[in-house]
C-alpha positions in Angstrom: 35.6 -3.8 15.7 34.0 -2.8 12.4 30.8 -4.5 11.3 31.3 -6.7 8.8 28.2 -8.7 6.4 28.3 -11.4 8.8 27.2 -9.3 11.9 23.9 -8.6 10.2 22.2 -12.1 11.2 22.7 -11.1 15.0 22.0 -7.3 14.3 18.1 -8.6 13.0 18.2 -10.9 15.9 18.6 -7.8 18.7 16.2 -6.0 17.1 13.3 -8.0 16.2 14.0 -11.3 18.2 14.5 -14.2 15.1 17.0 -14.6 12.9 16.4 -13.8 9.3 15.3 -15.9 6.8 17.8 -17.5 4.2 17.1 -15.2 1.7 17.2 -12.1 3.8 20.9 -12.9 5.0 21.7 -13.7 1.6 20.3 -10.2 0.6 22.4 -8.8 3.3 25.7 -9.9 2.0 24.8 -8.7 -1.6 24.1 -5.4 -0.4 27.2 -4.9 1.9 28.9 -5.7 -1.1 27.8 -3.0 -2.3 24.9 -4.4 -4.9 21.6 -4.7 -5.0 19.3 -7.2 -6.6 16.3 -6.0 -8.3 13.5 -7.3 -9.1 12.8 -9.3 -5.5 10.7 -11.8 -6.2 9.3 -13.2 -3.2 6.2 -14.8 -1.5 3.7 -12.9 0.6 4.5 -13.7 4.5 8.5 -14.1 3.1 9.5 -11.1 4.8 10.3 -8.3 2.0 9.9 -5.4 4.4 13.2 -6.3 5.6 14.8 -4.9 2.8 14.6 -1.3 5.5 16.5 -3.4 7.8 19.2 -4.7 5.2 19.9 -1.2 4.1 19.9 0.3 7.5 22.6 -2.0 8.3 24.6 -1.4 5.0 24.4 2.3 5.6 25.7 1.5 9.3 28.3 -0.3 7.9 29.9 1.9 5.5 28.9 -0.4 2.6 29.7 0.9 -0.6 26.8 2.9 -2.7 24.6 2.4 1.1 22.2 5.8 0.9 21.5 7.8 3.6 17.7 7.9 3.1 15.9 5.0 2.2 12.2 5.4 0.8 9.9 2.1 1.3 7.3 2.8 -1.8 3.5 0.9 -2.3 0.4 2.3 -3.3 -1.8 0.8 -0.3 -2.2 3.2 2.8 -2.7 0.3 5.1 1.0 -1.5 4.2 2.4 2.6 4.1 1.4 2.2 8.0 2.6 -1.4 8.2 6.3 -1.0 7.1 6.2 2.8 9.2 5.6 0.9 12.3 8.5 -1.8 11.5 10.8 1.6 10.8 9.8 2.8 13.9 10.8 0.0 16.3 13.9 -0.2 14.5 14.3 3.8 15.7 13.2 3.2 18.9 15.6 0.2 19.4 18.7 2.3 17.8 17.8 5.0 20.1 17.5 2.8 23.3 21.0 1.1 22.6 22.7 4.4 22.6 21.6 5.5 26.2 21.4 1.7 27.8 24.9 0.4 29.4 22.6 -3.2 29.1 22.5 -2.4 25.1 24.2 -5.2 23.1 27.5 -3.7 21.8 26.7 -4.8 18.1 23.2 -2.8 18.4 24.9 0.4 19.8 28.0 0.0 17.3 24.9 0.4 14.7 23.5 3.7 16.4 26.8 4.9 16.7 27.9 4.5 13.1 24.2 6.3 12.0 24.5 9.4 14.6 28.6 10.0 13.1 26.6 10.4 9.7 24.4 12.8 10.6 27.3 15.3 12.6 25.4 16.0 15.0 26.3 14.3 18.7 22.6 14.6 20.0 21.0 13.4 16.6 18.7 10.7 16.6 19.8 7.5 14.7 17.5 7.1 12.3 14.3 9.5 12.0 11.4 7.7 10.1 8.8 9.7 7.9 5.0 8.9 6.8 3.7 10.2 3.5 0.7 9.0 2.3 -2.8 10.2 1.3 -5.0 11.3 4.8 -2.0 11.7 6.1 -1.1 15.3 7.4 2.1 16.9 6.4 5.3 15.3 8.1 8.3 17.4 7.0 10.2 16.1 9.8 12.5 14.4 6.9 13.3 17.8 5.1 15.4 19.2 8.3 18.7 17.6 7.2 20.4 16.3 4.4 22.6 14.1 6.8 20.2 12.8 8.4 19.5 8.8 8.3 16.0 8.5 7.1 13.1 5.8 6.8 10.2 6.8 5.0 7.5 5.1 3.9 5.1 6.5 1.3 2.5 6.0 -0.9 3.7 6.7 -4.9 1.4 10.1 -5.2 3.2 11.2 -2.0 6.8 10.8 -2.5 6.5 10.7 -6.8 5.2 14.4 -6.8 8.1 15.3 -4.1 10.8 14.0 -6.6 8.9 16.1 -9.6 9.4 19.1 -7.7 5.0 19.4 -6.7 4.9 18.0 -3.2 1.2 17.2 -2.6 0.1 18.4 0.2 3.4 20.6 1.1 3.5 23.6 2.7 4.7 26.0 0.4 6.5 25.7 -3.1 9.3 27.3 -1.7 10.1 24.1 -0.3 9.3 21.7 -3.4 12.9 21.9 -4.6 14.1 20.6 -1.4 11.9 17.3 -1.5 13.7 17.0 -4.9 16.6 17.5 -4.1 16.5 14.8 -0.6 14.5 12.4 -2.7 16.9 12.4 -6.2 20.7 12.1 -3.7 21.8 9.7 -1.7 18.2 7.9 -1.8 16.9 4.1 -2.1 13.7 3.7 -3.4 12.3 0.0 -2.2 8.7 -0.4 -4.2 6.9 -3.1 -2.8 4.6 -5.2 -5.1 6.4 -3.0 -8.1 3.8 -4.4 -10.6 1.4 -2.5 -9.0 3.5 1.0 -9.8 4.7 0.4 -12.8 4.4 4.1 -14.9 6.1 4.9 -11.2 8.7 3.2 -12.3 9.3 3.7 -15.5 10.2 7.4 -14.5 11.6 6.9 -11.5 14.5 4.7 -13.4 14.3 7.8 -15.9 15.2 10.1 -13.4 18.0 8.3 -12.1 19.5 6.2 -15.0 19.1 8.9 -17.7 18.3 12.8 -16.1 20.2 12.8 -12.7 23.7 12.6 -14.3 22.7 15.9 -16.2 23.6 18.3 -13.3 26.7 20.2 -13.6 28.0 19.5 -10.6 26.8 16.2 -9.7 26.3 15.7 -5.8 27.8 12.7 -4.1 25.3 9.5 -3.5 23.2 7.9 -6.0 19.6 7.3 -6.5 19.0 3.3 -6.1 15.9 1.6 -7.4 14.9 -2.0 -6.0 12.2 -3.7 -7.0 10.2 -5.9 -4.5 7.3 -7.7 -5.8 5.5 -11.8 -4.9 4.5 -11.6 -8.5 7.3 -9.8 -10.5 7.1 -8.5 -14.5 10.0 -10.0 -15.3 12.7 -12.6 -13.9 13.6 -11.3 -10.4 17.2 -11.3 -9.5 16.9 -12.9 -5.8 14.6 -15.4 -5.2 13.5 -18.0 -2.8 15.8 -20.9 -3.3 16.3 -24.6 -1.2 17.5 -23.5 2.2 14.4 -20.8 2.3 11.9 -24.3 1.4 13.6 -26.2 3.9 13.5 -23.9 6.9 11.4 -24.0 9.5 9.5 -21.5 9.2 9.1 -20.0 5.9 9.2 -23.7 4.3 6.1 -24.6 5.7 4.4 -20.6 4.1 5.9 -21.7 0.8 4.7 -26.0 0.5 1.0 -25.0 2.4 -1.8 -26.7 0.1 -4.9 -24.0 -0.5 -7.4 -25.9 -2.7 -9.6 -23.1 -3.9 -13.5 -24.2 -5.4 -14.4 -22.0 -8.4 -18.2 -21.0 -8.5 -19.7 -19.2 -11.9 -23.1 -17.2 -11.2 -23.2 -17.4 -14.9 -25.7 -14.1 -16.1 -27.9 -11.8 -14.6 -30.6 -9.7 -16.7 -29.3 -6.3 -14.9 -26.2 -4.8 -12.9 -28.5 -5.2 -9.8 -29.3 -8.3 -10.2 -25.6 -9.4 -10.7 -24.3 -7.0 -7.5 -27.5 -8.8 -5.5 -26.4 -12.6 -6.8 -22.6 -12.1 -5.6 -23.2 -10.6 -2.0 -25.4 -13.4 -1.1 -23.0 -16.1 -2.7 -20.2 -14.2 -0.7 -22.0 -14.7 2.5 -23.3 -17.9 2.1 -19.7 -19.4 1.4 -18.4 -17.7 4.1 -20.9 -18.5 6.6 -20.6 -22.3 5.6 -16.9 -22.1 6.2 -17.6 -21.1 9.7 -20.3 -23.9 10.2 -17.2 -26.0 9.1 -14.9 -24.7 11.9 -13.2 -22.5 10.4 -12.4 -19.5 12.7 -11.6 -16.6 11.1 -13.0 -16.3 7.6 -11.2 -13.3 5.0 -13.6 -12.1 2.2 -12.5 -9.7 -0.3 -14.1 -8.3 -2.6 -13.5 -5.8 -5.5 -15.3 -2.5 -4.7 -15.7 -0.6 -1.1 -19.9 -0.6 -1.7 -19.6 -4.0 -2.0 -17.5 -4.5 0.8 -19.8 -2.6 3.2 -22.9 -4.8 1.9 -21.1 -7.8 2.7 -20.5 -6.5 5.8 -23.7 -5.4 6.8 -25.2 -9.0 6.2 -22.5 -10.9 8.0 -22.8 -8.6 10.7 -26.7 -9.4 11.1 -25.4 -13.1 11.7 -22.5 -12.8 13.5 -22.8 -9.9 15.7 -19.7 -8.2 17.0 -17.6 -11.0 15.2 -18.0 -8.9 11.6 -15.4 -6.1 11.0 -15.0 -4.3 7.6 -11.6 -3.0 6.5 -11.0 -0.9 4.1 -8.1 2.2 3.0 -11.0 4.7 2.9 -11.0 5.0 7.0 -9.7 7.4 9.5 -6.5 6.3 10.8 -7.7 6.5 14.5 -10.5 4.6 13.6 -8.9 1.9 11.6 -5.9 1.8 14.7 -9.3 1.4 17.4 -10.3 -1.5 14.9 -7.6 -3.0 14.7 -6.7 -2.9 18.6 -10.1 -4.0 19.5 -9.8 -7.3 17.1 -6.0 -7.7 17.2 -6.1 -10.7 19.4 -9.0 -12.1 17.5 -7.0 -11.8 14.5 -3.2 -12.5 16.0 -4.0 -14.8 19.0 -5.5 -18.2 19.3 -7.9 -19.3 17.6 -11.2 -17.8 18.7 -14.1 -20.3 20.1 -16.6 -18.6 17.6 -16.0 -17.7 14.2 -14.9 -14.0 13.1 -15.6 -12.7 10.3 -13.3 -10.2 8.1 -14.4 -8.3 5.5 -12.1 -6.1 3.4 -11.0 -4.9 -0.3 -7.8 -4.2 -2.3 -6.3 -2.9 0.7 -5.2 -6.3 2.3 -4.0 -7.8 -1.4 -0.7 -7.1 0.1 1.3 -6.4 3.2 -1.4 -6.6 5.6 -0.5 -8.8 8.5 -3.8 -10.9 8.2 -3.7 -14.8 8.6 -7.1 -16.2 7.7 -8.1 -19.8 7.6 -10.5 -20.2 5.2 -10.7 -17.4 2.5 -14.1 -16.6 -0.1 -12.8 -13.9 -2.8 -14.6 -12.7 -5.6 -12.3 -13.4 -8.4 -10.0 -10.6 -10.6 -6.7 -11.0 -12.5 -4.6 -13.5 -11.5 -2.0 -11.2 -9.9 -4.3 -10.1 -7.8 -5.7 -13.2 -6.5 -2.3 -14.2 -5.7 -1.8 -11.9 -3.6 -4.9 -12.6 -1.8 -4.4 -16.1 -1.0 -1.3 -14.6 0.5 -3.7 -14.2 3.5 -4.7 -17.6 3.5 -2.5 -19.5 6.2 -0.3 -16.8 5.8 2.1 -18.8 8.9 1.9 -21.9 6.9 -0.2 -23.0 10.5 -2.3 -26.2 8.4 -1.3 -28.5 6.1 -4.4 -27.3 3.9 -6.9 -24.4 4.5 -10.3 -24.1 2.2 -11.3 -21.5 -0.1 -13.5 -20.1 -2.8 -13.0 -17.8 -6.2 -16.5 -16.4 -7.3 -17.0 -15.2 -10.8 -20.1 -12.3 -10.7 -22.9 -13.0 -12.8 -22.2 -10.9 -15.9 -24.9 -8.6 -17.6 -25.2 -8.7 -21.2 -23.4 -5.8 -22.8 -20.8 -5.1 -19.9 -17.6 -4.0 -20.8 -14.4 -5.2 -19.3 -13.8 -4.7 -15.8 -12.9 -1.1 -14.7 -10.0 -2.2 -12.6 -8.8 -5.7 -14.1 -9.7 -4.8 -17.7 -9.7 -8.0 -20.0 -7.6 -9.9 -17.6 -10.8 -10.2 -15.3 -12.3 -13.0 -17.7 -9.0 -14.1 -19.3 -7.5 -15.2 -15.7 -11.4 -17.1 -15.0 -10.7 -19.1 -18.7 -7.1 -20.0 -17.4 -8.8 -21.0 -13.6 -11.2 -23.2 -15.4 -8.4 -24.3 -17.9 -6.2 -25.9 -14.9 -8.9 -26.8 -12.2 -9.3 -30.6 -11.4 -13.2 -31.8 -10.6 -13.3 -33.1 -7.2 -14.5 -36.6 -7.5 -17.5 -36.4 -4.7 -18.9 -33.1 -5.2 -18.2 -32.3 -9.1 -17.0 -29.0 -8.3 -13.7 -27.9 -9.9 -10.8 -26.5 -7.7 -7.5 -25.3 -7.8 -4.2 -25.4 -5.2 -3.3 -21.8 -4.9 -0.5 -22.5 -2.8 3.1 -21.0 -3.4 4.8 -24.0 -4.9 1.5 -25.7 -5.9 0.8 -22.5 -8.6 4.5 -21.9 -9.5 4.2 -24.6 -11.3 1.2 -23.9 -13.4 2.1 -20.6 -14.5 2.6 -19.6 -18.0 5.4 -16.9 -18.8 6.2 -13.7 -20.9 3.3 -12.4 -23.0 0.6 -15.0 -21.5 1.5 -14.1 -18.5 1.1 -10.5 -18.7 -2.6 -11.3 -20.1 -3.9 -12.8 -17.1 -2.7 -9.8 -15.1 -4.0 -6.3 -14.2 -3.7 -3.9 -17.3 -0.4 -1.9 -16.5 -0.6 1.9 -17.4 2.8 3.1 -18.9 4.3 6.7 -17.9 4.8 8.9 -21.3 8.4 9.9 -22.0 9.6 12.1 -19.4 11.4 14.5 -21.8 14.4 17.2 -21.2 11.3 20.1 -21.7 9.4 18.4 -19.2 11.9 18.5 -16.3 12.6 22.3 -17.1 9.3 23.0 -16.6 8.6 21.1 -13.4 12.3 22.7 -12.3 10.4 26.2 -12.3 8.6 26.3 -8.9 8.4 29.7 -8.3 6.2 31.3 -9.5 5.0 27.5 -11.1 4.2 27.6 -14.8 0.9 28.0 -16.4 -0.9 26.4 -17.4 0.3 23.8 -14.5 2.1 20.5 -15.4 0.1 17.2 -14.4 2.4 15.2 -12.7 -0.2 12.6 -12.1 0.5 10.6 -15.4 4.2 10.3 -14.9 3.6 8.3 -11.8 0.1 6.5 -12.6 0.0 6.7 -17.1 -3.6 7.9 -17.4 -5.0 11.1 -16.1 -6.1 10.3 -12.5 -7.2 11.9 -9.4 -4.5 11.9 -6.3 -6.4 12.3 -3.0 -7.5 14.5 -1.2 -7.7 14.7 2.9 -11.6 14.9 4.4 -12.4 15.6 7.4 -15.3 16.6 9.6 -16.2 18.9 12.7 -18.9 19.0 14.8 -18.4 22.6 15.8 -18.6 24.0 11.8 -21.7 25.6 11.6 -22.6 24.9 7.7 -24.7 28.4 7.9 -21.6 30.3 8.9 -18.4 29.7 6.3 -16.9 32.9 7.8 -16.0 31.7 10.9 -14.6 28.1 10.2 -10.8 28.8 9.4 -10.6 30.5 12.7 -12.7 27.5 14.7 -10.5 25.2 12.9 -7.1 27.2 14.2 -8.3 26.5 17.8 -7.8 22.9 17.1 -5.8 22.5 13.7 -6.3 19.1 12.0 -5.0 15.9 13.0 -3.8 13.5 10.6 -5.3 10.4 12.4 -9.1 12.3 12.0 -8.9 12.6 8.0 -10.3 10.2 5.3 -8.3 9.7 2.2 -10.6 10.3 -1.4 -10.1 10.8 -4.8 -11.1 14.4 -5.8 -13.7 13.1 -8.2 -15.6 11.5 -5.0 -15.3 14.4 -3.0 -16.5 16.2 -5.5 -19.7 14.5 -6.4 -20.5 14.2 -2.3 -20.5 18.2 -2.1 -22.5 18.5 -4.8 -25.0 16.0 -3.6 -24.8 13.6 -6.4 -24.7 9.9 -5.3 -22.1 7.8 -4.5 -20.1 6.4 -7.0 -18.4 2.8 -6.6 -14.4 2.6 -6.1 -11.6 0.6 -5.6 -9.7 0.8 -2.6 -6.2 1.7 -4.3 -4.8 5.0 -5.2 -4.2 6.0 -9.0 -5.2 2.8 -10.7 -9.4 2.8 -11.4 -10.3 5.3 -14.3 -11.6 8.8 -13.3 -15.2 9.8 -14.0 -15.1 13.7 -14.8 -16.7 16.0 -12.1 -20.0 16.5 -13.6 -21.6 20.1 -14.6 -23.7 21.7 -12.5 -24.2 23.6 -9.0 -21.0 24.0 -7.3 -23.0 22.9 -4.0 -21.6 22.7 -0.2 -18.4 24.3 0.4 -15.9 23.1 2.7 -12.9 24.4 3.8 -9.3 24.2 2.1 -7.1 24.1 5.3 -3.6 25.9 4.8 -3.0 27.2 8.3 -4.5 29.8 10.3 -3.4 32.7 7.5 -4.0 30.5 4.2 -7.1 28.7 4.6 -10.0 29.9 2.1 -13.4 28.3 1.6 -13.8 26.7 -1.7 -16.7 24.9 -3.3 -16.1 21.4 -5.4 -15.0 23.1 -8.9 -11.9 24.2 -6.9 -10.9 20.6 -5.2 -7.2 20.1 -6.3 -5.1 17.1 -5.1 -3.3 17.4 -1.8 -5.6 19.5 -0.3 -6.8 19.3 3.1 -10.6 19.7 3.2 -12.5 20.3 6.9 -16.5 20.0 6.8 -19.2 20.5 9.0 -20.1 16.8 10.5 -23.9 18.3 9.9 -23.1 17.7 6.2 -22.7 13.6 7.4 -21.2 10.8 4.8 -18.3 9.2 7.1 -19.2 6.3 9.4 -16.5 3.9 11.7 -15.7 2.1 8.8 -14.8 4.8 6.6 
């Protein structure tokens, strides 16, 4: 029998063992009709990533306008690994109902309808792809047009693919292939869009203006879908009545998380200021603990920060601290995360834990705190923060704290938040109540609590994070980025059609202990004994790297790629050279005045600078 919309409630229930939400099933039945909504706006902990599973299914189906390869977009490496490992159960569970006579016949129906797509009788289902910075190449998704495909990717990743660059590709010769697969037949889902937004301003360029250009236009479209908890502008699917009254998400959505405001007022220097917000940090989240709370989220604006935070809470609560972060090796933030998973995703621990962590958990991350101590930014952003906060919608009411740093007179607007740092603080203050005993003023971020309370349109946007815009992507433009062999000079910057402003994409680090830094001539061929692994590498932004192989300090960061400004590399000494990794026959030794984005660096461990945490 054919599958029909009304299958896809069981098909979610085979493979991940609930039904779907309201929302999701009414998704479902929009899509097999062959439209999508866009923009999404839903709640952290509603469920978005199940937009993958909605257009599997329509693609299964035969739905009209379903594309073969659907690309799951947000700039946050952590959630890139997040909605991969979803993609890959759903793969795994495709690929176990074809060779299981126990497989439910709806599920193998499914992988049936995908392998017929692909014409190939042995294919795989669906093959899922990771593309993200620190992340080896994976060209696994270039072998077949016909393939069904899941990738997730960060925006540097797959962006620069559509412009026909391809950080971190092989070779050009294959850059108008990743075009080509990413431009036809494609979905692009971009989670928290509001983050992405010069992404997406050429993105719907490409495919509501440039892609009808070709003179023999291909078959299958190029779909953009918005998914965002704090859309731009008025989403087109929403959560409505049945999703407030079921059992489950109802309780995420009505959850009450009164939020105390605290104001360290001025400081007479930077120091000072940095000093006076780690200690408030810790104190409020060590007096959350003596409370009974169990596992406590900080999060805090800057990795430096982070650490310091880190470091003290750890000299209280031993081996209940742990620091998260997107500047980690994979195989070390996967050990982390094993070794705390059931401290984090189990019952309630007898002692208190601790976690520590920056931009990287604002959304997607899978973390359910109890009580929650953030250093405050725009209002977006703290949204999605107290999106960890009884994530489950577990308690009726869960505590929480929003600390403004002492400011330095002088200071300029926040790097990262821009004037909506202090504007969103004004509005806090505007809308908090006083609590009767303690005189302290508070606020209920919770879902429905805040809904209510915000303004709309222009004051809106002015409590949220500045938004770069992409410059007009022009008919000169796209015949320059077509030429890819030999590529044009000088070269074309791709970076500020998907991030506005000039900015550094990252760059791949990694150390071995068998480099000797005395001996460049010899590292390419250690390095081919045991070529790099993706889970070993650190994702940076050039300008970092730079700075460390010249010796200069440390500079400050936030933990998401494209969005904080870029300080130029400075003049100089070239200093330490590392090696550019491009295979056995490719790779060359290059100093810091030759770093380009993409690149995969390998440096002697001797040269230091990389810890557990990142």
């Amino acid at each position: 029998m054919p599958l029909a919309a009304e299958d896809f409630d069981r098909f979610f229930e085979l493979i991940h063992g609930v039904r779907p939400f309201p929302w999701q099933s009414r998704l479902a039945r929009m899509v097999c009709a062959g439209r999508w909504p866009s923009p999404i706006g839903l709640p952290t902990a509603a469920g978005k990533t199940a937009a993958i599973d909605v257009a599997l299914f329509a693609l299964a189906m035969g739905a009209p306008g379903a594309a073969r390869r659907i690309f799951f977009v947000i700039d946050r490496r952590i959630v890139v690994d997040e909605a991969a490992d979803r993609a890959v159960r759903l793969a795994q569970r495709l690929r176990w109902a074809l060779r299981s006579r126990r497989a439910d016949p709806l599920l193998r129906e499914v992988a049936e309808n995908l392998v017929r797509l692909t014409g190939e009788q042995d294919a795989d289902p669906l093959v899922v792809a990771t593309l993200r910075g620190g992340w080896l190449r994976d060209e696994s998704w270039l072998r077949s047009p016909l393939q069904p495909l899941v990738c997730c990717s960060t925006v540097d990743q797959v962006g620069s693919s559509l412009l026909f660059r391809g950080y971190g590709a092989r070779s050009p010769a294959n850059w108008p292939i990743r075009a080509a697969l990413t431009s036809h037949d494609a979905l692009f889902l971009v989670d928290e869009a509001h983050t992405s937004l010069p992404w997406l301003e050429t993105l719907s360029a490409i495919a509501g203006r440039y892609r009808c250009w070709a003179e023999d236009l291909l078959p299958g479209g190029l779909t953009v879908v918005e998914l965002s908890a704090t859309p731009t502008r008025e989403p087109e699917l929403r959560d409505e009545e049945p999703d407030r009254q079921d059992p489950v998400l109802g309780p995420r959505l009505s959850a009450s998380k009164p939020a105390v405001l605290v104001d360290l007022k001025t400081a007479s220097d930077e120091v000072s200021a940095r000093e006076a917000l780690i200690q408030q940090l810790v104190t409020q989240a060590l007096s959350y603990a003596t409370q009974g709370c169990r596992r406590v989220g900080v999060v805090v604006n800057r990795v430096a920060a982070a650490r310091a935070v880190h470091w003290r809470l750890k000299s209280k609560a031993a081996d209940r601290c742990l620091l998260l972060t997107g500047r980690c090796r994979p195989f070390e933030r996967d050990r982390l995360l094993r070794l705390w998973r059931n401290l984090l995703e189990g019952p309630l621990p007898e002692q208190p834990v601790f976690v520590v962590a920056t931009q990287c958990i604002e959304v997607g991350a899978n973390l359910d705190f109890d009580a929650l101590v953030s250093e405050s930014a725009s209002l977006d952003s703290l949204q999605q923060r107290f999106g960890r906060l009884n994530r489950k919608g577990h308690w009726r009411s869960s505590p929480a704290c929003v600390i403004l740093p002492a400011r330095v007179e002088g200071e300029q607007d926040d790097p990262v938040y821009g004037a909506a740092f202090q504007a969103t603080w004004r509005w806090l203050e505007q809308h908090a109540v006083a609590a009767p005993k303690t005189k302290q003023s508070w606020l209920d971020f919770g879902v429905l609590a805040l809904r209510g309370r915000l303004p709309s349109g222009d004051e809106l946007a002015k409590l949220c994070a500045p938004r770069q815009h992409a410059p007009a992507l022009l008919p000169a433009h796209l015949d320059l980025l077509a030429q890819t062999s030999p590529e044009p000079a000088p070269r074309f910057d791709v970076s500020t059609l998907l991030h506005g402003r000039r900015v550094d994409a990252d760059v791949a680090l990694l150390w071995r202990g068998d480099l000797d830094a005395g001996r460049p001539e010899y590292w390419a061929q250690l390095v081919a004994a045991c070529p790099p692994s993706a889970a070993e590498a650190v994702s940076l932004p050039v300008y970092v790297v730079a700075r460390w192989l010249r010796g200069l300090s440390a500079t400050d960061l936030a933990d998401q790629e494209g969005v904080q400004p870029t300080p130029e590399a400075p003049a100089g000494p070239p200093g330490r050279q590392v090696l550019c990794w491009r295979g056995p026959a490719d790779s060359k030794v290059i100093r810091a005045d030759e770093l380009a984005p993409g690149m995969t660096l390998v440096a002697p461990a001797s040269y230091g600078g990389c810890d557990e945490f990142g």
